[in-house]
C-alpha positions, 0 to 999 in steps of 0.5 A: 500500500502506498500514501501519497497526495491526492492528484486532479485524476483521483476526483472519480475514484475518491468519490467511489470510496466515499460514497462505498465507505459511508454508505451503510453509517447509520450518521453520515447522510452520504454526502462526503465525496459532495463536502470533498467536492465542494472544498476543492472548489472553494479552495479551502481543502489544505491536503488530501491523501490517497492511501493505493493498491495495486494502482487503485485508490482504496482509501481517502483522509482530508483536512481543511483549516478551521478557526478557533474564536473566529480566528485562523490559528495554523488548526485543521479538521480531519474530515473525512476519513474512508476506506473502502468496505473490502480493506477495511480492517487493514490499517488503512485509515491509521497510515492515512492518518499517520500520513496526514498528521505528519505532512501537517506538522512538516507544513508547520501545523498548530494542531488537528481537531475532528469529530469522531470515536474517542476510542479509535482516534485517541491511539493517534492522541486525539483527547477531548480538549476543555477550552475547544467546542464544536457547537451542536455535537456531543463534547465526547466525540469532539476531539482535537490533537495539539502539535506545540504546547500551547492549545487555543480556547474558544469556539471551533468553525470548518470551513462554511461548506461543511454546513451547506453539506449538512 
């Protein structure tokens, strides 16, 4: 299996992961390849990496900059995160976000937020941080990783496209 960043000729095969991915999740609405989407054209998608297999792209991770008391402070939002359902199970979404972690710290990163499975995303150091809020979700499932000792306080916002893809 091979990391690498996303290029203009993996827009088809990026929407098929994510739509198989999130296809059967009882939360997602299935409109994550339309938020992948819309934050490339709005120019507000920082990284996005393909995990490949034998040339096919079988796994997807995005962050974007989010900003803390409405104020951009080198935070992202890893959103969203999938894998095909037949190599599920198989590390590929750890080495995506082992991968992207890693690119967003070299870039000079701040930190990381997202909304997901404190069980699954605390092995990355993915905590529930007091000070940091995502208005409209559960506290628990709002987790953020710091990359310097210093940690922001205040409401977190994605980019506006992640409310129109509600």
């Amino acid at each position: 299996m091979k990391i690498r960043p996303e290029r203009p000729e993996d827009g088809a095969a990026i929407r098929a992961v994510l739509c198989a991915a999130f296809a059967e999740q009882p939360r997602s609405r299935n409109d994550e390849h339309l938020l992948v989407d819309a934050l490339r054209a709005a120019g507000a998608l920082s990284l996005g990496l393909v995990a490949e297999e034998g040339g096919e792209v079988i796994g997807y991770v995005a962050f974007s900059p989010v900003t803390v008391a409405g104020v951009s402070c080198g935070w992202y939002g890893l959103a969203p995160l999938a894998v095909r359902p037949d190599r599920q199970r198989r590390d590929v979404g750890r080495s995506l976000v082992k991968a992207g972690l890693a690119a967003l710290r070299e870039a000079g990163a701040a930190g990381c937020v997202l909304l997901g499975e404190p069980g699954y995303y605390g092995r990355f150091g993915f905590a529930r941080r007091v000070g940091l809020t995502l208005p409209g979700v559960p506290p628990a499932f709002f987790l953020a990783l710091a990359f310097e000792d210093s940690q922001p306080v205040g409401e977190v916002a994605y980019h506006p496209v992640f409310d129109r893809c509600k």
